[in-house]
N, CA, C and O atoms as a printed pandas DataFrame, in Angstrom:
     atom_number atom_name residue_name chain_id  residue_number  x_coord  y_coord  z_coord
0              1         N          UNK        A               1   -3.731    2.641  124.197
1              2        CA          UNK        A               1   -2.908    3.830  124.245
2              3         C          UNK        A               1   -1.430    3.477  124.209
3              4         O          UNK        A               1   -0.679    4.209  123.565
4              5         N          UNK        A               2   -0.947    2.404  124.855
5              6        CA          UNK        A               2    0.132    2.059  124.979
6              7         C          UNK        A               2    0.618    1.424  123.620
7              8         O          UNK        A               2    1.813    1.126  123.634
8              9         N          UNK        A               3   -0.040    1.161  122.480
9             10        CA          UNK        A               3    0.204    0.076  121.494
10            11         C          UNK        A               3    0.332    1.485  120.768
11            12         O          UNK        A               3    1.175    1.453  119.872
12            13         N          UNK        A               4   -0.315    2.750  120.938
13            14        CA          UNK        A               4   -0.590    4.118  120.268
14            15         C          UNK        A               4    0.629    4.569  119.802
15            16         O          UNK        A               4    1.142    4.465  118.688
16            17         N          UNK        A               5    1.034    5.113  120.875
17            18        CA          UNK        A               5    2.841    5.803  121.335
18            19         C          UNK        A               5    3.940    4.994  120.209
19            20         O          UNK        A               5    4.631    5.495  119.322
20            21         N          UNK        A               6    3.845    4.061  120.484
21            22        CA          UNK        A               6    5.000    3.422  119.434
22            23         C          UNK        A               6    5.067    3.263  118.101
23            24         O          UNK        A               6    6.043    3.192  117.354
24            25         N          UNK        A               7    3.407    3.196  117.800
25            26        CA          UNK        A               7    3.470    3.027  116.774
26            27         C          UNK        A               7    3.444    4.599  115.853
27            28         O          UNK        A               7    3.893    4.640  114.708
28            29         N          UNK        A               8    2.974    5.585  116.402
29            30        CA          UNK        A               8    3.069    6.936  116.358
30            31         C          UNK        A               8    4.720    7.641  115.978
31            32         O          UNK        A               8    5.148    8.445  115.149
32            33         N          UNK        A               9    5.304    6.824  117.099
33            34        CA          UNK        A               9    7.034    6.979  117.222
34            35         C          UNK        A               9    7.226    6.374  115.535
35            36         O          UNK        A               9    7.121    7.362  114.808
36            37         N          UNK        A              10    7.329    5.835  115.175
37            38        CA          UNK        A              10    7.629    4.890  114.230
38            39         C          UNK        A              10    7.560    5.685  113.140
39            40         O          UNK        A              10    8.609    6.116  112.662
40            41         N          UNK        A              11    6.288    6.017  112.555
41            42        CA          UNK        A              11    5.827    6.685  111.630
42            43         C          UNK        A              11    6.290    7.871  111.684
43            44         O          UNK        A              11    6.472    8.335  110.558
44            45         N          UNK        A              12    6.630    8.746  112.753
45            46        CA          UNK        A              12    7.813   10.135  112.456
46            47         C          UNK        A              12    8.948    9.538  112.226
47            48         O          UNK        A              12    9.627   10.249  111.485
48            49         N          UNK        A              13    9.575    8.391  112.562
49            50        CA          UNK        A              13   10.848    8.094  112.189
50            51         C          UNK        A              13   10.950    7.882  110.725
51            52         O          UNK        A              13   11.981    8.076  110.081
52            53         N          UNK        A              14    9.739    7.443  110.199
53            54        CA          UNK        A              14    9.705    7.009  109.212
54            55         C          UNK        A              14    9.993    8.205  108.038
55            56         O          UNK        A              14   10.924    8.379  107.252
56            57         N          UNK        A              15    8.532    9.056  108.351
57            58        CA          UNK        A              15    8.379   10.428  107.517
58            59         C          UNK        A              15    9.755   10.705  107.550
59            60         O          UNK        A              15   10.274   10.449  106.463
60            61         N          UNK        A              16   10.847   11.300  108.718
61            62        CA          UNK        A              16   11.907   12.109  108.718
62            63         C          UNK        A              16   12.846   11.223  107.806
63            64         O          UNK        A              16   13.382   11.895  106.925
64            65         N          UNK        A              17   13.153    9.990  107.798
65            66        CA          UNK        A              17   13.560    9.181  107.212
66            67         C          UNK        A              17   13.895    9.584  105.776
67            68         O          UNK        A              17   14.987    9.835  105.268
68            69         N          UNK        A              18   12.270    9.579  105.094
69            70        CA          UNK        A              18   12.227    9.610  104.277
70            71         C          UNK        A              18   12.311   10.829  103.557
71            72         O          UNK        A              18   12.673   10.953  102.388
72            73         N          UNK        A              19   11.866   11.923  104.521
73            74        CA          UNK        A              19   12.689   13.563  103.809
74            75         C          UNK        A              19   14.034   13.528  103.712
75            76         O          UNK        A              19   14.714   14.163  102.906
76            77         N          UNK        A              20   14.540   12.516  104.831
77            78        CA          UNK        A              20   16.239   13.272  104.618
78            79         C          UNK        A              20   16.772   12.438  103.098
79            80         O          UNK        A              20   17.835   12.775  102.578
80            81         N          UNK        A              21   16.164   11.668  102.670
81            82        CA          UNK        A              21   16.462   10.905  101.464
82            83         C          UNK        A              21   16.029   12.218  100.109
83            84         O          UNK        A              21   16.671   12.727   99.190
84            85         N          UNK        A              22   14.899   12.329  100.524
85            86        CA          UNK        A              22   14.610   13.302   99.328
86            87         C          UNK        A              22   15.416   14.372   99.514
87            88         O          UNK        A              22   16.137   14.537   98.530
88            89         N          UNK        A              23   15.600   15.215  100.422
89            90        CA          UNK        A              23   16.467   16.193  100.379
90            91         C          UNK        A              23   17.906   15.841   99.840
91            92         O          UNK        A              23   18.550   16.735   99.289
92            93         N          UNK        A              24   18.418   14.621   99.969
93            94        CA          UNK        A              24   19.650   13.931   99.242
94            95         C          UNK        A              24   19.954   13.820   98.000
95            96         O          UNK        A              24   21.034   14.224   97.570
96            97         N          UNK        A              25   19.002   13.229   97.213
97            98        CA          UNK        A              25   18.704   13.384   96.234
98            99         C          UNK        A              25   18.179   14.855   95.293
99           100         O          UNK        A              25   18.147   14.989   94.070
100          101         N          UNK        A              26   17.904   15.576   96.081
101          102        CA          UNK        A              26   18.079   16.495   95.428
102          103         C          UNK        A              26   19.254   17.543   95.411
103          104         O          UNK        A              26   19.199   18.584   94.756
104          105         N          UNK        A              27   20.404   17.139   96.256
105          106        CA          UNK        A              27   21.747   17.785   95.813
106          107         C          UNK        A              27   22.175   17.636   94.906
107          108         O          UNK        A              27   22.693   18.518   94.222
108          109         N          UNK        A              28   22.035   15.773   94.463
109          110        CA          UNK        A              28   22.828   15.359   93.300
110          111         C          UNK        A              28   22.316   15.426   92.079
111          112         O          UNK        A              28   21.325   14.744   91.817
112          113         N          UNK        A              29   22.971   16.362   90.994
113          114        CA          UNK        A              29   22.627   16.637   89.864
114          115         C          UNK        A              29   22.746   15.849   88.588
115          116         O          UNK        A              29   23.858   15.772   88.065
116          117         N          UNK        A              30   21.660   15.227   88.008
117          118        CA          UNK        A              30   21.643   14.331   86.476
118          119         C          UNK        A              30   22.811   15.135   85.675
119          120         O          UNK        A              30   23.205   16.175   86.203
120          121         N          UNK        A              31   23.275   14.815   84.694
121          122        CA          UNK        A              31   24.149   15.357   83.448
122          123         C          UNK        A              31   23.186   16.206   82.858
123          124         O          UNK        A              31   23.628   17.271   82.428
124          125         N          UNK        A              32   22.036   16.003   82.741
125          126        CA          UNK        A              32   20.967   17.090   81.392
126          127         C          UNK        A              32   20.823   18.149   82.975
127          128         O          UNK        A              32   20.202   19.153   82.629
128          129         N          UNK        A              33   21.152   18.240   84.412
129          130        CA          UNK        A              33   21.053   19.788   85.185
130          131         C          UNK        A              33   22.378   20.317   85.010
131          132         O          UNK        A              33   22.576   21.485   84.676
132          133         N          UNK        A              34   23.268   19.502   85.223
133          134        CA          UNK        A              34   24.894   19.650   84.722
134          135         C          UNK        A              34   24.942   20.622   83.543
135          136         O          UNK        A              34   25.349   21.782   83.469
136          137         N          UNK        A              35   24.366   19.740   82.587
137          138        CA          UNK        A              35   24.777   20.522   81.084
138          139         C          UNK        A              35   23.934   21.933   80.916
139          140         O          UNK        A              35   24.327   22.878   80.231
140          141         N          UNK        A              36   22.599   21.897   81.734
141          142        CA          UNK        A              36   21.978   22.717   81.385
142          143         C          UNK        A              36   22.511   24.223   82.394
143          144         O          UNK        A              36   22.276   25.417   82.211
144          145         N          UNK        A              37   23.358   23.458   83.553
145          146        CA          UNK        A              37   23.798   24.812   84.151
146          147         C          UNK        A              37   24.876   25.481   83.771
147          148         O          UNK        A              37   25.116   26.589   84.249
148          149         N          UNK        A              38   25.888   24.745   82.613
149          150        CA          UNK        A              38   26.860   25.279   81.607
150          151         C          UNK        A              38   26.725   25.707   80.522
151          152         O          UNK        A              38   27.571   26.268   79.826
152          153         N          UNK        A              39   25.442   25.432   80.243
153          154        CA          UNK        A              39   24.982   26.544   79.098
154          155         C          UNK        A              39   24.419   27.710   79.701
155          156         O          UNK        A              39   24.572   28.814   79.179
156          157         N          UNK        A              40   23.834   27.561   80.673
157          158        CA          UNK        A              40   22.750   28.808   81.403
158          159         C          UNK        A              40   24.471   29.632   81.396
159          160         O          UNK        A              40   24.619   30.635   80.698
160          161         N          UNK        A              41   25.380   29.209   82.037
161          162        CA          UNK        A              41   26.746   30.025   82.566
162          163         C          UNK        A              41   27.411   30.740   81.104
163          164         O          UNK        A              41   28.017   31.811   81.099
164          165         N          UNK        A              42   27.145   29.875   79.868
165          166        CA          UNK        A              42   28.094   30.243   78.715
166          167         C          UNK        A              42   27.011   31.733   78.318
167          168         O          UNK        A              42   27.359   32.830   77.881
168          169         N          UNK        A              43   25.927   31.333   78.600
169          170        CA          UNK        A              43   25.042   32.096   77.692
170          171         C          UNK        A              43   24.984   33.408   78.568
171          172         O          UNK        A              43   24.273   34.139   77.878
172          173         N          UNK        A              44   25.255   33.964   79.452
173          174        CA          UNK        A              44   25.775   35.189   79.751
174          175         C          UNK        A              44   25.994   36.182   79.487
175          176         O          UNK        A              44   27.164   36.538   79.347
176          177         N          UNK        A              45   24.970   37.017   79.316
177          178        CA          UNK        A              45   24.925   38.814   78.248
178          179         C          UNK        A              45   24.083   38.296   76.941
179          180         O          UNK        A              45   23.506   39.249   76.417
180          181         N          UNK        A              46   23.930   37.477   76.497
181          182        CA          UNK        A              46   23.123   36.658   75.234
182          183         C          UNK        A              46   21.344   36.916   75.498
183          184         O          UNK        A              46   20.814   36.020   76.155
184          185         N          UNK        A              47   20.552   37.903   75.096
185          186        CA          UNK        A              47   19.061   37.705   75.052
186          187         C          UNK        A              47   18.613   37.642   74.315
187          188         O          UNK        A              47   19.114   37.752   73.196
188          189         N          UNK        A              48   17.227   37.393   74.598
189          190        CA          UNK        A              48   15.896   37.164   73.453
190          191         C          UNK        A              48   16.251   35.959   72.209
191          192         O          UNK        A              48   16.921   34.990   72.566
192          193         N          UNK        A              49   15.878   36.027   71.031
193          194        CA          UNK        A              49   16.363   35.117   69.862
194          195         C          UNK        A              49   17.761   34.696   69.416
195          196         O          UNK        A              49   18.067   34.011   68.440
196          197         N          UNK        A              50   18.630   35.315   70.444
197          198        CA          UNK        A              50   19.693   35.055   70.123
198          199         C          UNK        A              50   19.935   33.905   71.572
199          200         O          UNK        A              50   20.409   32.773   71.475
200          201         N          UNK        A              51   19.623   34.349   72.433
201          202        CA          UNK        A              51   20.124   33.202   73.973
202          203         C          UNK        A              51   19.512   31.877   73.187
203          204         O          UNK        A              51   20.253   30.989   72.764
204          205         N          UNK        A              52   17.996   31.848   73.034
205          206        CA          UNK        A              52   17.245   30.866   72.622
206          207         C          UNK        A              52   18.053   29.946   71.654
207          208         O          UNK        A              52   18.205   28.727   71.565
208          209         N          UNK        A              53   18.398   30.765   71.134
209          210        CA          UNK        A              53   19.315   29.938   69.309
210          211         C          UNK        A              53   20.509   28.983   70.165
211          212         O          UNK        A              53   20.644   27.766   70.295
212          213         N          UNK        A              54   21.251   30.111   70.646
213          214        CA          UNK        A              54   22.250   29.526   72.001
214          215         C          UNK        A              54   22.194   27.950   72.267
215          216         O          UNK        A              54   22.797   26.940   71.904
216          217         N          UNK        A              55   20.574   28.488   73.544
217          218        CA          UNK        A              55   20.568   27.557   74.595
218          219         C          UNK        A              55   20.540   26.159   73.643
219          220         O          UNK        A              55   21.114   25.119   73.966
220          221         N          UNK        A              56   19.973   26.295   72.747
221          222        CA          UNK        A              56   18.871   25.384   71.720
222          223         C          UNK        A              56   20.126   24.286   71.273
223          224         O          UNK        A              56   19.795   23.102   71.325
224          225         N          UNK        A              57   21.623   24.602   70.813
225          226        CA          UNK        A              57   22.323   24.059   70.283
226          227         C          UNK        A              57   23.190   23.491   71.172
227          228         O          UNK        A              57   23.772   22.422   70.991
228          229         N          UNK        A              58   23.286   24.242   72.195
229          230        CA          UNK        A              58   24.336   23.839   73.102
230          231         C          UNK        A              58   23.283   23.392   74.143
231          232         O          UNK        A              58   23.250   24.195   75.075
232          233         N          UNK        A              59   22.650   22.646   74.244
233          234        CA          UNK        A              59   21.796   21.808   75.298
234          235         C          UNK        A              59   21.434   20.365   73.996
235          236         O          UNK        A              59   21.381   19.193   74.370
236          237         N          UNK        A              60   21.249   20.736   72.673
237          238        CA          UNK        A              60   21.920   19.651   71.615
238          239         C          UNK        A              60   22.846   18.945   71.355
239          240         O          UNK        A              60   22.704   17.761   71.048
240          241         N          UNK        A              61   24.002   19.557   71.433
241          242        CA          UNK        A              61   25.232   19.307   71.448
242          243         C          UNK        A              61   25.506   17.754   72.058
243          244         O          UNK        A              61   25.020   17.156   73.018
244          245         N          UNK        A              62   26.508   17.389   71.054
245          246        CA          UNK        A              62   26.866   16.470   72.028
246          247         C          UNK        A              62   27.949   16.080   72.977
247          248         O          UNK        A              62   28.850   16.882   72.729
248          249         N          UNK        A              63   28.393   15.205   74.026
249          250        CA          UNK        A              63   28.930   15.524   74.858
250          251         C          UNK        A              63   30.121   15.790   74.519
251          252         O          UNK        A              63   30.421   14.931   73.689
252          253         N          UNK        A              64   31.097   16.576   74.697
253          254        CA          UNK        A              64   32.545   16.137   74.603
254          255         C          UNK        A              64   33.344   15.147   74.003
255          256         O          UNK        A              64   34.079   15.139   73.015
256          257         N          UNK        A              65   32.904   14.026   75.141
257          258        CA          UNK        A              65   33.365   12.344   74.919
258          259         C          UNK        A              65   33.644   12.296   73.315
259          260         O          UNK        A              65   34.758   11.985   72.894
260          261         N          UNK        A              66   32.412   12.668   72.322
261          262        CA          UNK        A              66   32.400   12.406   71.331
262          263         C          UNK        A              66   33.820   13.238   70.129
263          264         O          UNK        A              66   34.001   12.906   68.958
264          265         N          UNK        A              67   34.588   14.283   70.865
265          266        CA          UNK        A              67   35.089   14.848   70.165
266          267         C          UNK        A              67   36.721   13.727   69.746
267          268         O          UNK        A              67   36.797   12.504   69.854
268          269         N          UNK        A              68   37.224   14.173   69.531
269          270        CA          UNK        A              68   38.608   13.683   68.906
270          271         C          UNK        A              68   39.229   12.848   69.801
271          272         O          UNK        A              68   38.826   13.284   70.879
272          273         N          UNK        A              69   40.188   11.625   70.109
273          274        CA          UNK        A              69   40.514   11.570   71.182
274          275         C          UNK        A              69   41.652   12.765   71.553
275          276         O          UNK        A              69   42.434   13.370   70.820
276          277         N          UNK        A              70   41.437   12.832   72.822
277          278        CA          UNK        A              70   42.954   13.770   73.241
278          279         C          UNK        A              70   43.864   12.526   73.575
279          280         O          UNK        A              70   43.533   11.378   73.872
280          281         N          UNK        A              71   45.393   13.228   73.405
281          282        CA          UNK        A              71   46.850   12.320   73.870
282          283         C          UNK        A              71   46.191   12.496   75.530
283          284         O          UNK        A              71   45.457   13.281   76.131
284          285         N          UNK        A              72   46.969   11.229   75.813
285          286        CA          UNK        A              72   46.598   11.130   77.636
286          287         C          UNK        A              72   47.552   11.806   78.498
287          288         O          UNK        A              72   47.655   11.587   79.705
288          289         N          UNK        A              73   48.280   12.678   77.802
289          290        CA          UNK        A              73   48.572   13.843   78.777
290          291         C          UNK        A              73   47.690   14.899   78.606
291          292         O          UNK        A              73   47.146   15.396   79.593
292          293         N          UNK        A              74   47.509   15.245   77.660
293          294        CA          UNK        A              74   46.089   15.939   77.841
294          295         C          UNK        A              74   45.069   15.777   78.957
295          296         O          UNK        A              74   45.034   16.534   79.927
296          297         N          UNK        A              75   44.272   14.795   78.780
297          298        CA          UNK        A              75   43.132   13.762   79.312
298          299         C          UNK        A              75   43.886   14.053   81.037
299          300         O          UNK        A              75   43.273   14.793   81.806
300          301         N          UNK        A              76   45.067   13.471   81.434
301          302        CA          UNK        A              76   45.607   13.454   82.638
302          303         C          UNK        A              76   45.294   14.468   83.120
303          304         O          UNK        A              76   44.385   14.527   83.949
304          305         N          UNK        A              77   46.280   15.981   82.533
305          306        CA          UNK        A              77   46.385   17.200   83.363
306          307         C          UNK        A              77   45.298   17.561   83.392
307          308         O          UNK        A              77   45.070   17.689   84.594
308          309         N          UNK        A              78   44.153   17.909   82.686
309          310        CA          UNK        A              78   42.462   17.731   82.527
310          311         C          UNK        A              78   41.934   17.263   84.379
311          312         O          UNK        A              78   41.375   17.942   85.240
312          313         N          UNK        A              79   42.446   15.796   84.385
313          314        CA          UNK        A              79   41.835   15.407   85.548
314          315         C          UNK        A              79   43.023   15.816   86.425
315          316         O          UNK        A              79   42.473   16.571   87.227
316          317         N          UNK        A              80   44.042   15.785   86.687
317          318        CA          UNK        A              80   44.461   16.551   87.760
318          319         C          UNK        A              80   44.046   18.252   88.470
319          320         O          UNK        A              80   43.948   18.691   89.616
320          321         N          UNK        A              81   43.882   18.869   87.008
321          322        CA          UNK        A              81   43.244   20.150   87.692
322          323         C          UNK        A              81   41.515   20.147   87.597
323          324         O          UNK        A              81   40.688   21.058   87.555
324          325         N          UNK        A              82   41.383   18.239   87.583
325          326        CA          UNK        A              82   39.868   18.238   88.355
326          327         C          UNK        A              82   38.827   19.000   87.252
327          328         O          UNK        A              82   37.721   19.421   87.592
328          329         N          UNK        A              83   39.302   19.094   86.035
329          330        CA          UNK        A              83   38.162   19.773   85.279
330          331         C          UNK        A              83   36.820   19.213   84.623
331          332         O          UNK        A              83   36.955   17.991   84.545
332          333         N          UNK        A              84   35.780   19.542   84.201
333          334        CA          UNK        A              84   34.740   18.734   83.667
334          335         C          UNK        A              84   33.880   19.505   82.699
335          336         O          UNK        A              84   33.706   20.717   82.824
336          337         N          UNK        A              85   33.332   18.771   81.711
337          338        CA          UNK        A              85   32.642   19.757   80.919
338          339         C          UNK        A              85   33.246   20.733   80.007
339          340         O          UNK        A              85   34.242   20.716   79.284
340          341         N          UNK        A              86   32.397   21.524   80.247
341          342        CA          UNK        A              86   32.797   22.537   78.640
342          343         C          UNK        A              86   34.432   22.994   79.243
343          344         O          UNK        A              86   35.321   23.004   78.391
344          345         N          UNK        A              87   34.765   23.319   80.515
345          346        CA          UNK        A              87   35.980   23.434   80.686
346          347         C          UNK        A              87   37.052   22.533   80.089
347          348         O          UNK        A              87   37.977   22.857   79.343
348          349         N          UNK        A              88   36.712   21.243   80.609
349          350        CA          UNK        A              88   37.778   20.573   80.202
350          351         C          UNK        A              88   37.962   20.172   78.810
351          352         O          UNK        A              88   38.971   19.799   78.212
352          353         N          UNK        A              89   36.551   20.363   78.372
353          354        CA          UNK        A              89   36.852   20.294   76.820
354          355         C          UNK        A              89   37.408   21.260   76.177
355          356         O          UNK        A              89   37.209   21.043   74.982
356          357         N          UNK        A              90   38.045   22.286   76.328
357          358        CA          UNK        A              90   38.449   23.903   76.031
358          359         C          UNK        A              90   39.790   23.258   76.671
359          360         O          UNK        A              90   40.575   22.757   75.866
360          361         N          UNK        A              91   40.096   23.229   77.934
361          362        CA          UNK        A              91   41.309   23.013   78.381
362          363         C          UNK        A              91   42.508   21.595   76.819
363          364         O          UNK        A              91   43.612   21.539   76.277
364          365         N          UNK        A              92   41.570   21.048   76.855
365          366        CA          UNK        A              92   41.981   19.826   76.469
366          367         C          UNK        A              92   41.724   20.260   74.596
367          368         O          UNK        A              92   41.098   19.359   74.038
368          369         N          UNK        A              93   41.876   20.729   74.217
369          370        CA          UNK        A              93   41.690   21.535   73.074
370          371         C          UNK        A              93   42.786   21.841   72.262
371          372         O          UNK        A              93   43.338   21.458   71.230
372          373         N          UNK        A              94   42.912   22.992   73.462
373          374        CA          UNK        A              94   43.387   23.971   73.821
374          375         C          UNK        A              94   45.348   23.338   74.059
375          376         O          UNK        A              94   46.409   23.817   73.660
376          377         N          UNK        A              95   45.043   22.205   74.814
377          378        CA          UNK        A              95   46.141   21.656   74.919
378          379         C          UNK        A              95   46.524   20.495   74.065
379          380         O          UNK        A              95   47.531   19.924   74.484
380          381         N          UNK        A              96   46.079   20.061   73.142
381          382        CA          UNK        A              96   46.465   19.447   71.872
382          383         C          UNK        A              96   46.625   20.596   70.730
383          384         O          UNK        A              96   47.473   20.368   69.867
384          385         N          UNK        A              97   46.193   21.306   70.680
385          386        CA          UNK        A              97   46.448   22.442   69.581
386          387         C          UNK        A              97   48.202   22.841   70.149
387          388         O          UNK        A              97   49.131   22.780   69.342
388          389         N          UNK        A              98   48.329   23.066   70.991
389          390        CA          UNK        A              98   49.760   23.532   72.073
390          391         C          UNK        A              98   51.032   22.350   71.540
391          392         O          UNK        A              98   52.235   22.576   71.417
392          393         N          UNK        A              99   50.307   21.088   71.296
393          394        CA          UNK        A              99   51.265   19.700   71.364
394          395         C          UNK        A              99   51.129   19.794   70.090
395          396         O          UNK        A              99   51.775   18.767   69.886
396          397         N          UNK        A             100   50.806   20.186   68.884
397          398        CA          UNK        A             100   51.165   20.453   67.622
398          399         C          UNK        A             100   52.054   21.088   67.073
399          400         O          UNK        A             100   52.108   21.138   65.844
């Protein structure tokens, strides 16, 4: 009985252990939940064969990275107001079209 208790102890430490890991991991989001929650956001008022067509291209798409380089004031103010994604790719666009 006495060899029971501890080893009993152990194995809840363990289990809880190991939920608080899974629950951790599931805050942090891959790039394909990322991307897929900025299309779910763009696609907004868009149904039936038309969302689908949507989702279909812009979950295709490729990332940003791949577009033009921006001047690194661009790129900078981008990361100073902390932006990511389809934002900052619009911001940063948006702000080389401006520097023309």
């Amino acid at each position: 009985m006495k060899q029971l208790l501890p080893l009993i102890a152990a194995m809840g430490l363990a289990l809880s252990m190991g939920m608080g890991v899974a629950h951790a991991a599931e805050g942090a989001k891959t790039a394909q939940q990322s991307k897929m929650a900025s299309c779910n956001k763009d696609a907004a008022g868009k149904k039936g064969d038309e969302r689908k067509a949507f989702m279909k291209d812009c979950l295709s798409a490729k990332p940003a990275a791949a577009a033009p380089a921006a001047t690194p004031s661009c790129d900078q103010a981008a990361a100073e107001k902390k932006l990511a994604g389809a934002a900052k790719a619009s911001f940063v666009k948006k702000c080389m079209a401006d520097a023309k």
